[in-house]
C-alpha positions in Angstrom: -32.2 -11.3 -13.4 -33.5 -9.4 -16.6 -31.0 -6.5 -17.5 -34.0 -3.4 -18.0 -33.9 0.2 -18.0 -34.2 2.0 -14.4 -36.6 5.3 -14.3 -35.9 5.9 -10.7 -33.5 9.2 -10.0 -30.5 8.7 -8.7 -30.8 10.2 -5.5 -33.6 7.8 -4.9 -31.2 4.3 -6.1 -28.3 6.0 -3.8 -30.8 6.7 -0.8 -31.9 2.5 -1.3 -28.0 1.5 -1.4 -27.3 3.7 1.9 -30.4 1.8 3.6 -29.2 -1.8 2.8 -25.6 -0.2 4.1 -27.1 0.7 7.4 -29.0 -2.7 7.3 -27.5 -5.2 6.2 -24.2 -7.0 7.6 -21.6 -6.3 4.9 -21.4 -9.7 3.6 -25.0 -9.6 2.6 -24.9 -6.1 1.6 -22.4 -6.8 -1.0 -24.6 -10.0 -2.4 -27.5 -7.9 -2.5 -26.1 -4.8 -4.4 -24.1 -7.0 -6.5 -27.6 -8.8 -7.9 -29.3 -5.3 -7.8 -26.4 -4.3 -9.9 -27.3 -6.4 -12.7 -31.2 -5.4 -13.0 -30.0 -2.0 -15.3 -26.8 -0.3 -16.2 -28.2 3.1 -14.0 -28.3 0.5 -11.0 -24.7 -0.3 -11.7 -23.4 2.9 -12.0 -24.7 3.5 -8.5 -23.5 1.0 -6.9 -19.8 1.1 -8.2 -18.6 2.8 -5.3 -19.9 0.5 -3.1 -19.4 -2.4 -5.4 -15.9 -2.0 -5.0 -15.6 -0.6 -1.6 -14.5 -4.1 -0.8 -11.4 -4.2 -3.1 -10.8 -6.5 -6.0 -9.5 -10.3 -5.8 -7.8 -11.7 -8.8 -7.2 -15.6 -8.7 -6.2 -18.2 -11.3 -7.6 -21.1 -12.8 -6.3 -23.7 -10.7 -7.9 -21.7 -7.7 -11.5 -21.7 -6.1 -13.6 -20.5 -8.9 -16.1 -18.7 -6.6 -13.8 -16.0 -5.4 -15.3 -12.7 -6.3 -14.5 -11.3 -10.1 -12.6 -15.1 -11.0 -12.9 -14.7 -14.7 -14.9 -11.4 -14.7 -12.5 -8.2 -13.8 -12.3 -7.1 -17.5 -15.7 -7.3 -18.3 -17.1 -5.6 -15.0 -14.7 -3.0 -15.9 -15.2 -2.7 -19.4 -19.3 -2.1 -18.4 -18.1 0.7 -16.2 -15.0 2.1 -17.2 -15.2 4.4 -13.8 -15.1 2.1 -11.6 -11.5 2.2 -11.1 -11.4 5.1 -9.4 -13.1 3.2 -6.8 -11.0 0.5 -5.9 -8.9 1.4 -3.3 -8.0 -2.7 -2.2 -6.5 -5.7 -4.3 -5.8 -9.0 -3.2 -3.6 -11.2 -5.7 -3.6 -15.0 -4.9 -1.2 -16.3 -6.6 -0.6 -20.3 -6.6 3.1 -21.3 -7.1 2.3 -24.9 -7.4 0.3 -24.8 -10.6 1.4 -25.8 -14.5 3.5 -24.0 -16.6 0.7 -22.8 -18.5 -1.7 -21.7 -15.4 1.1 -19.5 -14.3 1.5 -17.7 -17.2 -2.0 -17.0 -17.6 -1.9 -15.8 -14.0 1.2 -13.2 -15.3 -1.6 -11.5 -17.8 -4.4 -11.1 -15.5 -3.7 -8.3 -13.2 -3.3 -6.4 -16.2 -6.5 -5.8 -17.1 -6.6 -3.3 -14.1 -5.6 0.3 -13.7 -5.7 1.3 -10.5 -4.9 4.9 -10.0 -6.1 5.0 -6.3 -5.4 1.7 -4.7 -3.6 1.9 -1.2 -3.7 -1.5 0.0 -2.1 -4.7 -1.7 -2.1 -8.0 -0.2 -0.3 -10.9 -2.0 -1.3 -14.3 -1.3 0.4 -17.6 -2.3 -2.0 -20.5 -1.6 -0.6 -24.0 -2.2 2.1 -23.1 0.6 2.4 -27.1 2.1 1.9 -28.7 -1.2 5.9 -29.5 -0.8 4.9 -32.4 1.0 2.8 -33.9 -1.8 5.2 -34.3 -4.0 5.7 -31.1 -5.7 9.6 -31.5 -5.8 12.1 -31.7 -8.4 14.5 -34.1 -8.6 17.1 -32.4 -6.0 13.9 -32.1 -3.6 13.1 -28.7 -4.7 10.2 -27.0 -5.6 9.4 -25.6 -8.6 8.3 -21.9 -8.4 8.9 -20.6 -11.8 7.9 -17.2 -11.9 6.7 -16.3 -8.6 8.9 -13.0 -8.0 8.4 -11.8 -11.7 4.5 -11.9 -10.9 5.2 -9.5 -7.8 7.3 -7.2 -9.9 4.8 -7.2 -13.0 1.8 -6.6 -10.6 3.2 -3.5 -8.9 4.7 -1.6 -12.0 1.7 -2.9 -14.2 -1.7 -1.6 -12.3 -0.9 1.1 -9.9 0.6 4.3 -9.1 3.5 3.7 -6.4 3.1 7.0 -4.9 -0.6 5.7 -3.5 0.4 2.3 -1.6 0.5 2.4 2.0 -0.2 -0.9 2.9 1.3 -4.0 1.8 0.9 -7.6 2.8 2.5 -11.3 2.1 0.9 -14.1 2.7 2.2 -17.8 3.0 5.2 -16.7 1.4 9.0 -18.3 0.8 10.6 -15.5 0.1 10.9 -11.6 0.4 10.2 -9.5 -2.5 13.1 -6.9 -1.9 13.2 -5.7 -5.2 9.3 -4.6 -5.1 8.9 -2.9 -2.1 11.7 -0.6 -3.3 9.3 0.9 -5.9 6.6 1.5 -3.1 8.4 4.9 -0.9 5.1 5.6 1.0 4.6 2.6 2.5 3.2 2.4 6.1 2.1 -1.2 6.7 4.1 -4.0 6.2 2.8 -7.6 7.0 5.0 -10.8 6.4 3.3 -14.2 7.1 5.5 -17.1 6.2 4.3 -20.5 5.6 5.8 -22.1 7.9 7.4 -26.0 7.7 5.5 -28.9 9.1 6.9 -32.1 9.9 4.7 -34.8 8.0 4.9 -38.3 7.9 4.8 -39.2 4.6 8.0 -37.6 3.5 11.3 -38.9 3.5 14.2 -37.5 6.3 16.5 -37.0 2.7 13.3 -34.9 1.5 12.8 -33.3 4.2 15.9 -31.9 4.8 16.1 -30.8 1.5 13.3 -29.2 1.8 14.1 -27.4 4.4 17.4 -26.4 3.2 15.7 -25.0 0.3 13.3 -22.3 2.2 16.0 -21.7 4.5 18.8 -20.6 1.7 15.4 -18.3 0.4 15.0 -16.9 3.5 18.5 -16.0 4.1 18.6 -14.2 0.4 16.5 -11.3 2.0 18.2 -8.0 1.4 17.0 -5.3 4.6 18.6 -2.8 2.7 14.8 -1.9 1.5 14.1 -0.5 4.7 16.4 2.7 3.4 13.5 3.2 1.2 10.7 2.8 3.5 11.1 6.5 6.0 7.3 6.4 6.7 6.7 2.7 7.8 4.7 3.0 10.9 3.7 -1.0 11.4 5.7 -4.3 11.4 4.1 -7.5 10.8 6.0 -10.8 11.1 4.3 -13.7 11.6 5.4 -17.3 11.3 9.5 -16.4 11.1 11.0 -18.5 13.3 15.2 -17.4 13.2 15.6 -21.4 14.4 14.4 -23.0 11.5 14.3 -19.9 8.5 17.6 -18.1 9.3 15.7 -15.0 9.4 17.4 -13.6 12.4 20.4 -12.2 10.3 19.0 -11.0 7.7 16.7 -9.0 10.1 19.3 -7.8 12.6 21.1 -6.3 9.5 17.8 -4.3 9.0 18.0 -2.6 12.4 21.7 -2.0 12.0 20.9 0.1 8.8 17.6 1.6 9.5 16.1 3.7 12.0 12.5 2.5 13.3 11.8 5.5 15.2 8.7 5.9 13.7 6.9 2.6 14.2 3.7 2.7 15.9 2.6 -1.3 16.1 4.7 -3.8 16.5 3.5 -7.1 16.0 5.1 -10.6 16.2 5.0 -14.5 17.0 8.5 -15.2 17.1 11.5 -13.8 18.6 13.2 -11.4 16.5 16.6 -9.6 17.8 15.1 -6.7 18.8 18.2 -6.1 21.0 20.0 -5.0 17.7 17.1 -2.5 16.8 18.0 -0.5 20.4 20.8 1.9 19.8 22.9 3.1 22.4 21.0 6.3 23.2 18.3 5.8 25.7 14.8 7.1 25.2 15.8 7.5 21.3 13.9 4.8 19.8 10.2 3.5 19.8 9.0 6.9 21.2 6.3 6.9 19.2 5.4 3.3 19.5 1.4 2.6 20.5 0.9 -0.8 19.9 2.4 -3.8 20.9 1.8 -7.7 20.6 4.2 -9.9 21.4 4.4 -13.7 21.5 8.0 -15.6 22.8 9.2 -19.4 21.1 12.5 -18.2 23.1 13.6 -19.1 26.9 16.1 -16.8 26.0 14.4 -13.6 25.0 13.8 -12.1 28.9 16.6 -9.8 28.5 15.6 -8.5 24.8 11.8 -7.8 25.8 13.0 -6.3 28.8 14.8 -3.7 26.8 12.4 -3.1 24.6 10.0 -2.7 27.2 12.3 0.2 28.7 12.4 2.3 25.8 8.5 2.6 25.9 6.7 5.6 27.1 3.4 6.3 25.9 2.4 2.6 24.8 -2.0 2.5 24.2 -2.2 -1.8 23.5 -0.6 -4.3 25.0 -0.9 -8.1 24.0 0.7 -11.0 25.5 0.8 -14.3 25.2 1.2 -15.6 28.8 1.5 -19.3 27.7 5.0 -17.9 25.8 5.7 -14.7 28.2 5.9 -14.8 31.7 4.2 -12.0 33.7 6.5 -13.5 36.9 9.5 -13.8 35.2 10.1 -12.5 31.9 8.9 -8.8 32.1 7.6 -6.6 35.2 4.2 -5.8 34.4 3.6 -3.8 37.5 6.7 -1.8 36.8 5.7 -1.1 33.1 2.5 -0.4 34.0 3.3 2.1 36.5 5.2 4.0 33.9 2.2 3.6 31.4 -0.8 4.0 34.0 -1.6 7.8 32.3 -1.5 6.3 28.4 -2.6 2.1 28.3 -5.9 2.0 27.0 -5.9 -1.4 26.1 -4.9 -5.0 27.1 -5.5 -8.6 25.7 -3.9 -11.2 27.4 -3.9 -14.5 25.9 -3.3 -18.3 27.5 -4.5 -21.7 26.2 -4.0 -23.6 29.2 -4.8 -23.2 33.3 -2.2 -20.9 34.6 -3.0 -19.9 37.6 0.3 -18.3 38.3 -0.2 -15.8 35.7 -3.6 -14.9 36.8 -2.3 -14.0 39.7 0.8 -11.6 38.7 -2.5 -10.1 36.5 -4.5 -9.2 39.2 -1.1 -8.1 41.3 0.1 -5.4 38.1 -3.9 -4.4 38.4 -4.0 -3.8 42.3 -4.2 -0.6 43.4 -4.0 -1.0 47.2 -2.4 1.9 48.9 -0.1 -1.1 51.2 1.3 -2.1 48.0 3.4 1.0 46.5 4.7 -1.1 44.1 1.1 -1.8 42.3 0.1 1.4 40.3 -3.6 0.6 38.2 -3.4 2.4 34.9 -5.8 4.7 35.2 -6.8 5.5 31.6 -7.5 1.5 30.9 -10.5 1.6 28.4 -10.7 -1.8 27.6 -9.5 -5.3 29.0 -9.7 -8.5 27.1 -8.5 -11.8 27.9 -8.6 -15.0 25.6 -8.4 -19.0 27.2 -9.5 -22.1 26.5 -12.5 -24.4 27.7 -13.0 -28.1 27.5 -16.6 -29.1 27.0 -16.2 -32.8 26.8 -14.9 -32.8 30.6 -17.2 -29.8 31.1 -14.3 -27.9 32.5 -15.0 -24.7 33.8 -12.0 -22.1 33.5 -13.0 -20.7 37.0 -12.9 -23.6 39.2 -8.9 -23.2 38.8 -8.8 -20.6 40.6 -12.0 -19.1 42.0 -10.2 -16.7 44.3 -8.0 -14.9 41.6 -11.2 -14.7 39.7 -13.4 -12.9 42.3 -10.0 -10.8 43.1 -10.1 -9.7 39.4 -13.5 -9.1 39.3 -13.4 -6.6 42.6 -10.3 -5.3 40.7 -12.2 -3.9 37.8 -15.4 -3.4 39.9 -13.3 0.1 41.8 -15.0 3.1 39.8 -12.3 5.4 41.2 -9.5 2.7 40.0 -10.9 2.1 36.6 -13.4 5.4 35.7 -12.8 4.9 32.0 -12.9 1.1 32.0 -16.3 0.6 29.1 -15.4 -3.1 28.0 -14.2 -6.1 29.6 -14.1 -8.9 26.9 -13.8 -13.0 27.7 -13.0 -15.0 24.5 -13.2 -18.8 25.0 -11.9 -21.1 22.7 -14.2 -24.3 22.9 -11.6 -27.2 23.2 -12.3 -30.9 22.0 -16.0 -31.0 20.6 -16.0 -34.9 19.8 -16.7 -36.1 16.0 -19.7 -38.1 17.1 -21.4 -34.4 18.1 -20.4 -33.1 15.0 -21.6 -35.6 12.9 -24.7 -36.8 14.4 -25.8 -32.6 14.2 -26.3 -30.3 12.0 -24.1 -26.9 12.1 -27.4 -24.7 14.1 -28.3 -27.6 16.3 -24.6 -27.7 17.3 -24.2 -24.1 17.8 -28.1 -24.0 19.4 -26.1 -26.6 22.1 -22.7 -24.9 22.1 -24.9 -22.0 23.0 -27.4 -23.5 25.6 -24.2 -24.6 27.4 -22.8 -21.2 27.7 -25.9 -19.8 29.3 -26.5 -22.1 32.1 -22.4 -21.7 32.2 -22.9 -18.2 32.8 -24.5 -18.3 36.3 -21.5 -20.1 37.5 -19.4 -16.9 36.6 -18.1 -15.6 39.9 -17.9 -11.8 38.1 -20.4 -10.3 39.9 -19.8 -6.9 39.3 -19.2 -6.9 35.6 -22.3 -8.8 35.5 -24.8 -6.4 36.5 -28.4 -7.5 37.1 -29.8 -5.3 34.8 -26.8 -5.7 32.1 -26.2 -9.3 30.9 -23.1 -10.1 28.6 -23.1 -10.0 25.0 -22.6 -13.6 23.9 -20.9 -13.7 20.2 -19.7 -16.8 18.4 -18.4 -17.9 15.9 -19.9 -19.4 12.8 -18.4 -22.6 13.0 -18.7 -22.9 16.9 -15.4 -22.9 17.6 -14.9 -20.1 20.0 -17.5 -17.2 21.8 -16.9 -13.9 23.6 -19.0 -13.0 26.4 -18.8 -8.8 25.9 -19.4 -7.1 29.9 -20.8 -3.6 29.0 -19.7 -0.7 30.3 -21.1 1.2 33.4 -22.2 4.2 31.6 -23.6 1.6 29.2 -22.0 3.3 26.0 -21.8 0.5 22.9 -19.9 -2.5 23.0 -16.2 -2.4 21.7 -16.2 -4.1 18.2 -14.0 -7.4 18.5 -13.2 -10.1 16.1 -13.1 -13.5 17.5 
C-alpha cells in the first residue's frame, strides 16, 4: 500500500479506529489497522495505541517468521518513537535448541525496546521435546547455552521492575530464581513445564539421562524468592509432577518460608504438598482465596485437599477435574458447599469419560430438598459449566448414560427460588475420534458445516428441558478446527451470555 499524506483530522481517523474496534473481532481488527497503518505516517500515529494494545512478540531466526514484529521491532519503533509508552505486554520466545550463533543474536534483540510501562511478561521456550531428536551431548545432555542469561538480560535491559505484575514461563526446564528477585510487585505467577514423554525412538541409557538431567534442574529451584514476592495474589503450576521433576521439595520449602495469605487463585494439575503451606493456626491462611482449580495425579492427596478445602471461606470459582478428584470420595462437596452457599458464583466441572457416579454426587451437593438437611444449594451460583467428551464415530450420546441424573440436574437448576441468580449454564463437548478418512476426504468448512449439522439434530435429543426454553435456543460455539463446541443456555432474565473460551 502506497505510504501518502493523510488530510483527515484526527478526531475523524480515531473515530474510524474506534468503529473497526466495536466491529471487528480483534484478530481482524489488528490486520486491518495494521495495513491502514501503513497508508500515511498520521494514520500510524493513531493507531499506535491500538497497534500495540496487543503487546509485542520478539522471536529469533530459527523461529516461525510470521510472528508479529519478527525482524521489525526497531524499525516500527524508530518510525514512532512514542509508541513505547503503549506497550504494556511482551512475549519473548526464546528457542534453546538453536546454534550458537542464533542464540546470541536472540541475546541482542530485546534490546532494541524500552519499555517504561509494560506489566505483563511471558517467556516462552519453544523447542521443549527436541531432546528426543537428538539434541544431546555426549553425556545425554542438552545443550542450553545461555538460556538463563537471556532471562536476566531481558528483565534488567527493557523495563522498569517496579511496573511488572504479571509473569509467565512457558515450556520451561528450569526456574529463573535469580530474575524474579528483581520483579517486588509481582502478582501473577504462571509456571508451565515441559513435561517428559516417553518416545520410542530413544534409548533406556538416553532416556534416563535425560531425565536425570531435568530432574537435577528442577531440584536447583531456590523458594527463597517468594521472601520477595509480598503481593503475589495467583499461583500457576502446570505440568510439575513431584514424581518424575523432584519439584515437591523444593516447593514445600517455599511454604515453610513464605506466607501465602494473600493468594486469591490457585491453580494446578499436579499435586503439590499443600499440607506444608497450612500452618497450625486455623482459619489463618487462604482467607482471601477466590479461585480455585484443582486437578489430582495422586490416590494419595484426599487428606491434603481436604485441608485445604477447610481453610476456605468465601471461595467465588471452583474447578474440578472429576476424572482425577472424586466428588464421593476425595472431598465433601455438599459440605463445602454448604459453607460456601452465600459466596460460590462459579463452577466448572470437568470429566473425559462416562462417570455416572460423579454425576450423581453433582446433582446430590446441588439438591436442595428440605428431607435432605445435609444438601444446602449455593444460593448465589451465577454460572455453571461442565466440560465431557463425545464420540461421533459410535455416535455416542453423553445422555444416554444416564438419562435420569440428567433430567434430575436439569429440574435442579430449573428451581427459580433455588438458583435466582443462576444467568449461564455452559456444556463444552470435546468431539472424540473424528476418523482421518473424514478429515481428508473434506475440506476444513465442509467438516465443521457436518460437525455442526450433527450437533443440531443432537440437540433435540437433550433431555434439558428447562434450560432449553422454547423461545431461547442455545448458543452453539466451536472451535476453528472442530475439535470441541459449547452449547451456551441463556439466562432467564435473558442478560448476555457469559464470555467462555473453549
Amino acid at each position: 500500500m502506497r505510504n501518502t499524506e493523510c488530510n483527515l483530522p484526527i478526531e475523524i481517523l480515531a473515530l474510524v479506529l474506534d468503529v473497526f474496534r466495536r466491529s471487528l473481532p480483534p484478530r481482524e481488527f489488528f490486520r486491518t489497522i495494521s495495513r491502514c497503518s501503513r497508508t500515511s505516517k498520521l494514520f500510524y500515529a493513531v493507531c499506535s495505541p491500538y497497534f500495540f494494545h496487543y503487546g509485542v512478540q520478539i522471536g529469533t531466526p530459527a523461529m516461525d517468521r510470521r510472528r508479529i514484529f519478527h525482524h521489525r521491532v526497531s524499525p516500527i519503533l524508530e518510525r514512532c518513537p512514542s509508541a513505547e509508552v503503549y506497550i504494556q505486554s511482551l512475549a519473548y520466545n526464546y528457542d534453546f535448541y538453536q546454534p550458537k550463533e542464533v542464540a546470541l543474536h536472540s541475546l541482542s534483540a530485546p534490546n532494541v525496546l524500552q519499555l517504561p510501562n509494560v506489566t505483563s511478561i511471558s517467556i516462552r521456550c519453544d523447542g521443549a521435546h527436541a531432546l528426543f531428536r537428538g539434541s544431546l551431548d555426549a553425556d545425554g545432555r542438552g545443550v542450553f547455552p545461555v538460556e538463563r542469561k537471556s532471562y536476566r538480560l531481558l528483565l534488567e535491559q527493557n523495563m522498569t521492575a517496579q511496573t511488572v505484575t504479571d509473569l509467565s514461563f512457558a515450556h520451561i526446564r528450569q526456574i529463573p530464581s535469580e530474575v524474579i528477585l528483581l520483579l517486588p510487585s509481582l502478582k501473577s505467577l504462571k509456571f508451565q513445564f515441559c513435561s517428559m514423554i516417553n518416545s520410542p525412538s530413544l534409548s533406556t541409557t538416553t532416556l534416563e539421562s535425560s531425565m536425570t538431567c531435568f530432574a537435577a534442574t528442577y531440584t536447583d529451584f531456590d523458594p527463597s524468592f517468594f521472601r520477595h514476592c509480598p503481593n503475589l495474589e495467583k499461583l500457576d503450576v502446570q505440568g510439575a509432577n513431584p514424581k518424575s521433576n523432584g519439584l515437591a521439595v523444593p516447593l514445600t520449602n517455599a511454604a515453610i518460608l513464605h506466607d501465602f495469605c494473600n493468594l486469591i487463585e490457585i491453580s494446578t494439575d499436579c499435586t503439590l504438598p499443600w499440607e506444608k503451606f497450612l500452618p497450625p493456626e486455623p482459619n489463618s491462611l487462604f482467607q482471601n482465596l477466590r479461585k480455585l482449580c484443582i486437578q489430582l495425579d495422586d490416590d494419595g492427596a484426599k487428606e491434603v485437599i481436604t485441608g485445604l478445602l477447610d481453610r476456605l471461606s468465601s471461595l467465588k470459582c471452583l474447578s474440578v477435574d472429576m476424572d482425577t478428584v472424586k466428588l464421593d470420595t476425595d472431598i465433601d462437596l455438599t459440605r463445602h458447599l454448604k459453607s460456601w452457599r452465600q459466596s460460590l458464583q462459579k463452577m466448572n466441572f470437568t470429566w473425559r469419560k462416562n462417570n455416572d457416579t460423579q454425576l450423581k454426587v453433582l446433582c446430590d451437593a446441588l439438591d436442595l430438598d428440605p428431607r435432605r438437611s445435609t444438601c444446602v444449594t449455593p444460593a448465589a451460583l451465577q454460572s455453571l459449566e461442565l466440560h465431557t467428551s463425545l464420540d461421533l464415530l459410535n455416535h455416542d450420546n453423553i445422555f444416554d448414560h444416564d438419562a435420569e441424573q440428567w433430567k434430575r440436574l436439569d429440574a435442579i437448576l430449573g428451581r427459580i427460588d433455588a438458583f435466582p441468580l443462576l444467568s449461564c449454564v455452559g456444556l463444552h463437548i470435546n468431539v472424540n475420534r473424528i476418523c482421518r478418512e473424514i478429515r481428508q476426504d473434506l475440506s476444513s468448512d465442509l467438516t465443521k458445516e457436518w460437525v455442526v449439522q450433527y450437533v443440531q439434530d443432537w440437540l433435540g435429543q437433550i433431555p434439558l428441558k428447562n434450560l432449553m426454553d422454547s423461545s431461547k435456543r442455545p448458543t452453539l460455539k466451536t472451535t476453528t478446527d472442530v475439535t470441541s463446541f459449547a452449547l451456551m443456555f441463556p439466562g432467564r432474565d435473558g442478560d448476555d451470555l457469559l464470555d467462555t473460551t473453549l
